[in-house]
C-alpha positions as CSV (number, residue, x, y, z in Angstrom):
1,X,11.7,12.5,-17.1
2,X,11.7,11.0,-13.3
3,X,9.7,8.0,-13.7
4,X,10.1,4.6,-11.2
5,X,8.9,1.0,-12.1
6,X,10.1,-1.6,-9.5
7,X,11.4,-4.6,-10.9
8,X,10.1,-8.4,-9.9
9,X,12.5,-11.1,-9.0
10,X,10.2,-12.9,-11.3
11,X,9.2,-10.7,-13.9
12,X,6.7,-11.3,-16.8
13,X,6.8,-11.2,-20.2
14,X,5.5,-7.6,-21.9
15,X,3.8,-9.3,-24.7
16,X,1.6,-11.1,-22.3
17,X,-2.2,-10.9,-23.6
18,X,-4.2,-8.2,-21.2
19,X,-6.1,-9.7,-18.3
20,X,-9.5,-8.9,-17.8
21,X,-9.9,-7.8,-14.1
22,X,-13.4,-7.5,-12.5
23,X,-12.7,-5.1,-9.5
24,X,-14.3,-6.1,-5.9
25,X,-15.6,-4.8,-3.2
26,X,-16.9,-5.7,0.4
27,X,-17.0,-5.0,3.9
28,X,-15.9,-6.7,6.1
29,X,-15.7,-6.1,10.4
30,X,-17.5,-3.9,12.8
31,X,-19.6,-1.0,11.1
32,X,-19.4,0.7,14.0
33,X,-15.7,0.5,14.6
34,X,-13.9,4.0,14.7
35,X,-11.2,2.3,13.5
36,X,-11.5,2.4,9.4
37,X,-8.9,0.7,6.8
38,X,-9.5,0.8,3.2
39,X,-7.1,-2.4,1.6
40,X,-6.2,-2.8,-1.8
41,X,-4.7,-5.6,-3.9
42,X,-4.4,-5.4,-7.7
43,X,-2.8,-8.1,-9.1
44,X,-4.9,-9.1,-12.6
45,X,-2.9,-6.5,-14.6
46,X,-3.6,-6.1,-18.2
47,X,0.2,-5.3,-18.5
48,X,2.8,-7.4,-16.3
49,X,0.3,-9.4,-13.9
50,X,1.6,-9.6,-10.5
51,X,1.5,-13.1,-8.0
52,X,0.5,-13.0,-4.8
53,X,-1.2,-8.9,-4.4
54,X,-4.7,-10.7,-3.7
55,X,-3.3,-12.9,-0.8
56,X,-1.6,-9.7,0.1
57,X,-4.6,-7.7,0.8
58,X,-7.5,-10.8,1.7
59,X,-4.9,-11.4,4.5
60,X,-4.1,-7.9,5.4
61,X,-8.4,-7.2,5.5
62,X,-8.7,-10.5,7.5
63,X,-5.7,-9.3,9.8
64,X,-7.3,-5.6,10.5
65,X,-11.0,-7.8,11.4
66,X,-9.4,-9.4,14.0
67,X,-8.2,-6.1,15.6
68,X,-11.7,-4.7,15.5
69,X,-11.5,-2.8,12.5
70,X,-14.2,-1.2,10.2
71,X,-12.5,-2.5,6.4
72,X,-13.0,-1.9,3.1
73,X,-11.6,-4.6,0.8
74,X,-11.4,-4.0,-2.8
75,X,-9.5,-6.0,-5.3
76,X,-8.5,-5.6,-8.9
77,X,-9.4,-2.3,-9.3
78,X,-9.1,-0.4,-12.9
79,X,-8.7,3.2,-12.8
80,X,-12.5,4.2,-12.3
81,X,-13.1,2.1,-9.5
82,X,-10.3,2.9,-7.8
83,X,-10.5,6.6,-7.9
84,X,-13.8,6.1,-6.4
85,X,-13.5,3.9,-4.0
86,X,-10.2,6.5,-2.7
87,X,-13.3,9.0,-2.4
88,X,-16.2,6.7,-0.5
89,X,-13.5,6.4,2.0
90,X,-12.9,10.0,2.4
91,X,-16.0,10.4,2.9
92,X,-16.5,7.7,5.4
93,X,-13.6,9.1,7.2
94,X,-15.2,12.6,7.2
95,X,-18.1,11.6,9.7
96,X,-15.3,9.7,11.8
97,X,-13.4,12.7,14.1
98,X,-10.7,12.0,16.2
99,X,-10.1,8.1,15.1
100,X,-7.7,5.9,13.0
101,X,-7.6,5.5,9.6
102,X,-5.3,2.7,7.7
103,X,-4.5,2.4,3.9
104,X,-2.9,-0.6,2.6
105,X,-2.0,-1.1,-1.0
106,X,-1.0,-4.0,-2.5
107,X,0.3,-4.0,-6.3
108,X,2.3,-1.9,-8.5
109,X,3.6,1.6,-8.1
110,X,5.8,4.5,-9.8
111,X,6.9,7.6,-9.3
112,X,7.6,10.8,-11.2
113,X,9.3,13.8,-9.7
114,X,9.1,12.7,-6.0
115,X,5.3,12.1,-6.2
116,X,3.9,8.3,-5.6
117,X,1.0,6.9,-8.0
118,X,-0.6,3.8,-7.1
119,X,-1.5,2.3,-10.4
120,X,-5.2,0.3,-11.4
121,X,-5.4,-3.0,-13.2
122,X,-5.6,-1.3,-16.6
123,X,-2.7,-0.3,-17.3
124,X,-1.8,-1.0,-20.6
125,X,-1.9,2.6,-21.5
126,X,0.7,3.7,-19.6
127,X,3.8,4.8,-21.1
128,X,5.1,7.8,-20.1
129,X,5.2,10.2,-17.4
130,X,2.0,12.3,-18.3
131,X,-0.3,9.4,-18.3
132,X,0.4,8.8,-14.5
133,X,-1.7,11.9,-13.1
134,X,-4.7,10.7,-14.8
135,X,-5.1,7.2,-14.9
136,X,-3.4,6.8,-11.3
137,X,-3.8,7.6,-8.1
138,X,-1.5,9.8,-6.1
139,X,0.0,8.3,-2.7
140,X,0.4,11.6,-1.1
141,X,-3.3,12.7,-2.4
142,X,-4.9,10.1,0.0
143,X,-2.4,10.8,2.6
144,X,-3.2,14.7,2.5
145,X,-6.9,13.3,2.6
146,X,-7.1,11.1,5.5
147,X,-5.8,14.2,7.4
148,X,-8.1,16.2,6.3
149,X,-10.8,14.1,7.0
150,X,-9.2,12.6,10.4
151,X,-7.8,14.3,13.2
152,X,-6.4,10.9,14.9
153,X,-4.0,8.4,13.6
154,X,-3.9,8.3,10.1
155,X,-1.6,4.9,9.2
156,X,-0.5,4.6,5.1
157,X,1.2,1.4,3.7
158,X,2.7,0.7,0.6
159,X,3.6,-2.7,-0.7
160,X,3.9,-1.4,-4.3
161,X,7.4,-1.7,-5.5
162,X,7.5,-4.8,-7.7
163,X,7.9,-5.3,-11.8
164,X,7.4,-2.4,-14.3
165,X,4.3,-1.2,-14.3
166,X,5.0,0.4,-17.8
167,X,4.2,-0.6,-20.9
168,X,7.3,0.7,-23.0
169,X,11.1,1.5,-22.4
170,X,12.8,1.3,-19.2
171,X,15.6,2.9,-20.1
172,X,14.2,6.1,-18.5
173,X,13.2,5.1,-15.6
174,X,14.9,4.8,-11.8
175,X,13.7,2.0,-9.6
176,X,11.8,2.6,-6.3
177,X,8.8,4.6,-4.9
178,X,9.8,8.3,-3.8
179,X,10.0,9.1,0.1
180,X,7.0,10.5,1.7
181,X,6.9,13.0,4.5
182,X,4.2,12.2,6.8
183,X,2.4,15.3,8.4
184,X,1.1,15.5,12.0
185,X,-0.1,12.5,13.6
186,X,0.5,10.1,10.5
187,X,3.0,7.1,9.7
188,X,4.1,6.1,6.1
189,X,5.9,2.8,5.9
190,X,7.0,1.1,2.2
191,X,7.8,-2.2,1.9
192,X,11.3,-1.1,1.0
193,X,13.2,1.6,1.6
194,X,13.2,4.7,-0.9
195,X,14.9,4.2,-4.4
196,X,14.9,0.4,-4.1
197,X,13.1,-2.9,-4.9
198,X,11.3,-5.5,-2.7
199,X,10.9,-9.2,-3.2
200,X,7.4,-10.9,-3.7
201,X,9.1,-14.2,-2.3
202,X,8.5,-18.0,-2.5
203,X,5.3,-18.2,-0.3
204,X,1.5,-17.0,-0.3
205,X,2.8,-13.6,1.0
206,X,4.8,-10.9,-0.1
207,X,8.0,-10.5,2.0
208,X,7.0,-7.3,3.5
209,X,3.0,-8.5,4.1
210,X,3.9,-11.5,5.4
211,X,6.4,-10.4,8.4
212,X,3.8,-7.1,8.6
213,X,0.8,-9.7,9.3
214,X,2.9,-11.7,11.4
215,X,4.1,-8.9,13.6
216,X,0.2,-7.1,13.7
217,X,-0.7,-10.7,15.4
218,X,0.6,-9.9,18.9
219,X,0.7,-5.6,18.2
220,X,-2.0,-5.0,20.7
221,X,-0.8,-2.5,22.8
222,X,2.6,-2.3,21.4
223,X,3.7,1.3,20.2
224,X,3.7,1.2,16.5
225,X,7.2,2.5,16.0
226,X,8.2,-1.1,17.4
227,X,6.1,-3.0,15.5
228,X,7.5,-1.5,11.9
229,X,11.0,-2.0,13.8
230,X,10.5,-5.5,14.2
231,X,9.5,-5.9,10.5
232,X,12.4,-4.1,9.4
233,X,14.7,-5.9,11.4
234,X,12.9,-9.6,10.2
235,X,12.8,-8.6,7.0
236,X,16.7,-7.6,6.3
237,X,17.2,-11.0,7.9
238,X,15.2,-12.9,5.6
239,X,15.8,-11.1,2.9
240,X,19.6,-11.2,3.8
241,X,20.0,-7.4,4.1
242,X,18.6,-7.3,0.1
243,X,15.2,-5.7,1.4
244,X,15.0,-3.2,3.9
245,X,11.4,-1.7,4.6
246,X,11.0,2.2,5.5
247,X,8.8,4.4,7.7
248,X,8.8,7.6,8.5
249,X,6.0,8.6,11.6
250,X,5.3,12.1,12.8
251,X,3.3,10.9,15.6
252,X,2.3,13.5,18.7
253,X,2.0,11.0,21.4
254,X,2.0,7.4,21.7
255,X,-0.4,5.0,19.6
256,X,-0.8,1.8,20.1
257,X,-3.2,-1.0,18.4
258,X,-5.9,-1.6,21.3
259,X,-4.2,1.7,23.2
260,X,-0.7,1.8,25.0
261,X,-0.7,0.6,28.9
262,X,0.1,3.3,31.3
């Protein structure tokens, strides 16, 4: 069995008593943007509660506002929410054409035989590989659905490689989200690079968030190859070289946040 749980520079105790999550949902930004961004942060686990998931993605959905973005903001999501909130963005994408859609994810993540599952608030059943397909959601799933749905720029991001999000032995499993090849016209960044661990940090931000929010500030009309650069580069510096985010892009011509000057 292939199975990753990240570990936490803080982690919590297993015997913690389960957390009762209510998930939620609103919109924020322009309803007629054809820029759309579905963010999630799940951070009231019932099994190993995270920290600082919720800043994470309130920041990230205030972030995307700002830039004129139509946003979906959901928050402590259990696995029936979740699944359906994936699929109301599908479908919003579907009547979208030719414009950008953005996934962020906030909270804990595993993998099992190279395939990413971004795992809901109740989680307390999960113990072994099989229970990942269905009571998680699969990374690459909503990947291979945004470009279905949207023949623009399709932009996933991953800040889901913290503590275990398993509820038994570790022994089996290897640390670190599986790498993801983008397909046409798409970029996939992680908030560390393949097979390793990122660092929540001391602040109201994740590592990776924070210098991600930071560098969106001043993105418009800078290509986005640089701006997941310049995070790269800031984080391995603050991080000293322990935390080095990833992207992979497969981009057909330039994109830029607010389009790229001529």
């Amino acid at each position: 069995m292939l199975v990753s749980g990240c570990q936490s520079t803080n982690p919590r105790s297993l015997d913690e008593q389960p957390v009762k999550a209510s998930p939620k949902m609103v919109r924020l930004g322009d309803p007629h943007s054809s820029q759309k961004a579905l963010v999630i942060g799940n951070r009231d686990y019932a099994h190993s509660p995270l920290r600082n998931t919720l800043n994470d993605a309130e920041d990230m959905a205030s972030r995307l506002e700002s830039m004129g973005f139509d946003i979906t903001l959901a928050t402590n999501l259990n696995r029936r929410a979740m699944k359906n909130v994936v699929k109301v963005f599908g479908k919003r994408l579907s009547k979208t054409g030719d414009d950008v859609a953005f996934f962020y994810f906030s909270g804990h993540g595993a993998q099992v035989a190279g395939k990413n599952f971004l795992i809901p608030t109740d989680n307390d059943d999960l113990r072994e590989e099989k229970d990942l397909e269905p009571n998680a959601v699969s990374a690459q799933t909503i990947l291979a659905m945004m470009k279905q749905a949207n023949k623009g720029m399709n932009i996933l991001i991953l800040d889901a490689c913290r503590d275990n999000p398993y509820k038994g032995s570790e022994k089996s499993m290897t640390r670190g989200l599986s790498e993801i090849t983008p397909p046409r016209g798409s970029l996939v960044a992680f908030a560390t690079a393949p097979g390793t661990t990122a660092s929540d940090g001391d602040e109201r931000n994740g590592v990776f968030t924070g210098t991600l929010l930071d560098a969106l500030e001043g993105a418009e009309h800078k290509r986005i190859e640089d701006v997941f650069m310049e995070v790269r580069d800031l984080v391995l510096e603050k991080t000293k070289e322990r935390q080095e985010p990833w992207y992979n892009a497969s981009i057909r011509k330039p994109f830029c946040f607010g389009g790229c000057p001529r």
